[in-house]
Steps between C-alpha positions, in 0.01 A plus 500: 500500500587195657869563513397841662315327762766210557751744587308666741435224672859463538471815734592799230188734545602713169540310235520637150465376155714636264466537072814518429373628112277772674528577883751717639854294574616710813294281667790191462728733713337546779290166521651280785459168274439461131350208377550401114190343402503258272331360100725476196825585575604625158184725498652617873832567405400726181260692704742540765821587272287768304376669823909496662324300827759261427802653562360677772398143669868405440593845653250446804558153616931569480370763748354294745127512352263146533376401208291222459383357214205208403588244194594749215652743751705291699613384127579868412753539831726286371761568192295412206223329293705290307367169632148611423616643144625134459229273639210759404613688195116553371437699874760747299213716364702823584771399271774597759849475369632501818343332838707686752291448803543732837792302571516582932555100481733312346281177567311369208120278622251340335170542726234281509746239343273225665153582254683596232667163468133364535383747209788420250702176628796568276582809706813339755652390174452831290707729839719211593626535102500885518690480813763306328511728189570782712664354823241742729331276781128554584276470774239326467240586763128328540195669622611421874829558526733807591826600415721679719859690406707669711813530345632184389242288750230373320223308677161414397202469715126337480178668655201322583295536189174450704568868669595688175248680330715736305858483359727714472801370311795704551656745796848697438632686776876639368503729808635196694804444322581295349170520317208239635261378256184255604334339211125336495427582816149500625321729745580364809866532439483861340304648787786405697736611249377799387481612889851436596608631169378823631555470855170459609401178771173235470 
């Protein structure tokens, strides 16, 4: 798969791919990085709140565990769906009462803002008015840019679109504590990451 073969190319000679419906879940223990692919998020969540995986990514990235996840999965590592329940109520196919995400972030983004808004033009409207029923800020991230937290420092960075091939669109790291989260990040910036989040040098 390609996301096999991107990640090896970061330098990680073993990389698995995991069902988390039908492979063997010990696996998420003992992996040094998870990465939380992404595709409908409600469909995600479900799968991942009938199988337990998501309390045990809460449990895992509170213990110092990287976990990285691409569009739906960086979605998932923050509180909730309840943006996406509001702007895309018809994605709802599960019929989940509650959207109680993995929640290792308190950070709510909207990936990909910069295409969307292309795709349905109404869109800065539609979360600027859901930010001001509900007084919870999001970020709003385009297909080049990053977003950094460490603590309360937020910063957001731009790569060089001409050198990405793949993105990756979310890194948490809570063994640095406070907890650091990086957001649409591409591959140049995660190989990086990813190494120093294990201790390992380019």
């Amino acid at each position: 798969m390609a996301l096999q073969q991107t990640v090896q190319q970061l330098g990680y000679a073993h990389v698995q791919l995991l069902d988390v419906l039908t492979d063997d879940l010990a696996a998420l223990n003992t992996a040094t990085v998870i990465i939380l692919n992404g595709g409908y998020e409600f469909l995600l969540l479900k799968n991942l709140r009938e199988t337990h995986v998501l309390e045990r990514l809460r449990t895992l990235a509170l213990a110092g565990k990287p976990i990285y996840g691409i569009s739906a999965g960086a979605i998932l590592l923050g509180p909730d769906l309840d943006l996406y329940a509001y702007l895309y109520p018809e994605d709802n196919t599960e019929q989940l009462a509650s959207t109680t995400a993995i929640n290792a972030t308190t950070i709510r983004i909207y990936p990909h803002y910069d295409v969307h808004c292309e795709v349905k033009p109404q869109l800065p409207q539609l979360i600027t008015d859901w930010e001001h029923k509900t007084g919870v800020t999001v970020k709003r991230l385009t297909n080049n840019q990053g977003l950094l937290v460490h603590g309360s420092q937020i910063q957001i960075h731009k790569c060089d679109t001409a050198m990405l091939g793949f993105e990756l669109t979310a890194w948490l790291n809570a063994g640095l504590r406070p907890p650091t989260v990086l957001m649409d990040f591409f591959k140049p910036w995660v190989s990086t990451a990813i190494k120093q989040s294990v201790g390992l040098q380019d």
